[in-house]
C-alpha positions in Angstrom: 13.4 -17.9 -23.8 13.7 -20.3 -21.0 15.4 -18.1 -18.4 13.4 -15.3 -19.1 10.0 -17.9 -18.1 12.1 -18.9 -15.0 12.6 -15.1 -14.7 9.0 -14.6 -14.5 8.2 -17.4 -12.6 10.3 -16.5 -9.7 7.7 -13.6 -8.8 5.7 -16.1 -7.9 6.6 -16.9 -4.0 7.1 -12.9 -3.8 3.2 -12.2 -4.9 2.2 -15.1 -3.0 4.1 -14.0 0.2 3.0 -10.2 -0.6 -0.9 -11.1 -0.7 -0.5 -13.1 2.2 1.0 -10.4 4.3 -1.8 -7.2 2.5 -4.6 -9.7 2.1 -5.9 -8.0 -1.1 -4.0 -5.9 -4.2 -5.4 -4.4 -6.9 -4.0 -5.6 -10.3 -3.0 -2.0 -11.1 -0.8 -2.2 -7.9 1.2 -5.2 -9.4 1.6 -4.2 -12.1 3.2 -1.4 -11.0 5.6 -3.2 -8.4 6.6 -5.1 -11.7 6.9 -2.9 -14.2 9.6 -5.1 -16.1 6.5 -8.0 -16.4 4.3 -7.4 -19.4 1.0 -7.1 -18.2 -0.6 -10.3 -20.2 2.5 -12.4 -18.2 1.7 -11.0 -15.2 -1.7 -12.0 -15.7 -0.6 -15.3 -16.9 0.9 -15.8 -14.0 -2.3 -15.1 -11.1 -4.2 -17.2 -13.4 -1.9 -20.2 -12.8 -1.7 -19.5 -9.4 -5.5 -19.1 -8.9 -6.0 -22.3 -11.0 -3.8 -24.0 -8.0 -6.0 -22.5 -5.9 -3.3 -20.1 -4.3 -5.3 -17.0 -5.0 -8.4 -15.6 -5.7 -8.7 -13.1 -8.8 -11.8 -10.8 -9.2 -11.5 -9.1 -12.1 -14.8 -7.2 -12.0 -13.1 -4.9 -9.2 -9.8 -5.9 -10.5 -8.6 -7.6 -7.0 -6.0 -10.1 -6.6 -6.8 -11.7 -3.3 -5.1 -13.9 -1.0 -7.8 -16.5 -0.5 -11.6 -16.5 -1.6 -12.6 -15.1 2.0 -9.7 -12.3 1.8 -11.6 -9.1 2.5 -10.2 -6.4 0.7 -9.5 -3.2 3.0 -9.6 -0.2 1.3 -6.9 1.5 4.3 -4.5 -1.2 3.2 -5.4 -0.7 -1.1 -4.5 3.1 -0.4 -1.7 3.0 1.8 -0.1 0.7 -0.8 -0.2 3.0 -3.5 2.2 5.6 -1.1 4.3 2.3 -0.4 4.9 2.3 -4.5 6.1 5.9 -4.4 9.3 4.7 -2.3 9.4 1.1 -4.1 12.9 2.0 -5.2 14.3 3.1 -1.5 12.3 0.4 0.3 14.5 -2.0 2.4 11.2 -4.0 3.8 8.1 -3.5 4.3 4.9 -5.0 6.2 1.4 -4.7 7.2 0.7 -3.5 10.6 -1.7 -3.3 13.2 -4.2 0.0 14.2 -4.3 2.8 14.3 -0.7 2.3 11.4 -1.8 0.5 7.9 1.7 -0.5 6.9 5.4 0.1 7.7 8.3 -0.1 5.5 11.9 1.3 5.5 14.4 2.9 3.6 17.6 2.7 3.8 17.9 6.0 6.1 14.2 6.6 7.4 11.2 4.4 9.0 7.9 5.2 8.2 4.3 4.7 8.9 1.5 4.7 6.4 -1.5 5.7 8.3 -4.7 5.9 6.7 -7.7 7.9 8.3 -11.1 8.1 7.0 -13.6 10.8 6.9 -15.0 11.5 10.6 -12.7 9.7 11.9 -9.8 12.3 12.6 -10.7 12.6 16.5 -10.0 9.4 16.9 -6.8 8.8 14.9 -5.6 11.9 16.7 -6.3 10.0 20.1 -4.6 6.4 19.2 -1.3 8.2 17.6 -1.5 11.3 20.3 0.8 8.7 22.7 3.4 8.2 20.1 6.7 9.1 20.6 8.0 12.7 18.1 10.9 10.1 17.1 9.0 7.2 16.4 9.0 6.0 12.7 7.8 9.6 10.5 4.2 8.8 9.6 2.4 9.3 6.3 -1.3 10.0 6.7 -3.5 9.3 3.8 -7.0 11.1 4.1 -9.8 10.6 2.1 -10.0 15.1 1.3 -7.7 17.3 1.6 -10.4 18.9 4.1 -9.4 16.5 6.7 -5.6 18.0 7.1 -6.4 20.9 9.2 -8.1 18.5 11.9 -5.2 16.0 12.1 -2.5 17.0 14.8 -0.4 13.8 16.4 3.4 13.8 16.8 6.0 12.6 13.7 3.7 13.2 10.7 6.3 14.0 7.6 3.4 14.5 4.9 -0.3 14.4 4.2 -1.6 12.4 0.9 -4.8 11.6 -0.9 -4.8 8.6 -3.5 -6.9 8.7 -6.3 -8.6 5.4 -7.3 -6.5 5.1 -10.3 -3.6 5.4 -7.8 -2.2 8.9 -8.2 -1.3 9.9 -4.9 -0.9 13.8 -4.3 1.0 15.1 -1.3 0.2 18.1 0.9 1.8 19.7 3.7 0.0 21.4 6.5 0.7 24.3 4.4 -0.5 22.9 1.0 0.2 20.7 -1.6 3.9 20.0 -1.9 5.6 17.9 -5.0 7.5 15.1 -3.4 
């Protein structure tokens, strides 16, 4: 019983260093980078780290933050979801800066999550238009599926929307697609 508390323990530093680098998770999202925790451990666990004041929990939008001034973005909550999809091939991954949400790799492929909101597709097209074809393949996550058809900048591999329970669906630029 003792190793497996030690066990659980050691996802400590990793959720610490994970909600310094994304600022803000949802609980859901934990969960379901540890699927091998049971959920009322995993919960034991933020609740001893928030009591050391290490992070801030807020369960009435069920948000683990970083610190109580952490702001949640929702760009970074969504393009985390895609990020889970690939948890199993994932080598590293990392927040970055705009116009790309977060990068992480595989063991064959780069890629870039890229989130764009409604009305702001003109713009995104702008910032990524200068991007090389062979840079990192980039994932964009739009808000509607209505927003593909005004999206065109080099390297995009797929199209997603995440649903706020976290079920991301996948398009193409000729519909949806089931990878």
């Amino acid at each position: 019983m003792q190793h497996r508390n030690q066990q659980q323990e050691s996802h400590l530093p990793e959720i610490l260093r994970l909600l310094s680098t994304y600022h803000a998770l949802s609980r859901m999202q934990l969960e379901a980078l540890y699927p091998k925790l049971p959920q009322p451990k995993l919960l034991l666990l933020l609740k001893k780290l928030e009591k050391t004041g290490r992070l801030t929990l807020m369960p009435e939008r069920d948000l683990v933050l970083h610190a109580g001034d952490s702001v949640p973005n929702p760009s970074t909550l969504a393009a985390f979801w895609v990020l889970l999809d690939f948890r199993e091939d994932i080598t590293y991954h990392t927040a970055s800066d705009f116009p790309v949400t977060l990068t992480f790799y595989t063991q064959s492929d780069a890629y870039d999550v890229i989130h764009i909101p409604e009305e702001k597709e003109m713009l995104m097209n702008h910032a990524l238009s200068a991007y090389k074809e062979d840079s990192p393949r980039r994932i964009a996550v739009v808000d509607d599926a209505g927003q593909i058809p005004l999206l065109d900048f080099p390297g995009i591999a797929a199209f997603c929307t995440v649903a706020p329970d976290g079920k991301v669906q996948y398009y193409s630029k000729q519909g949806v697609t089931d990878t």
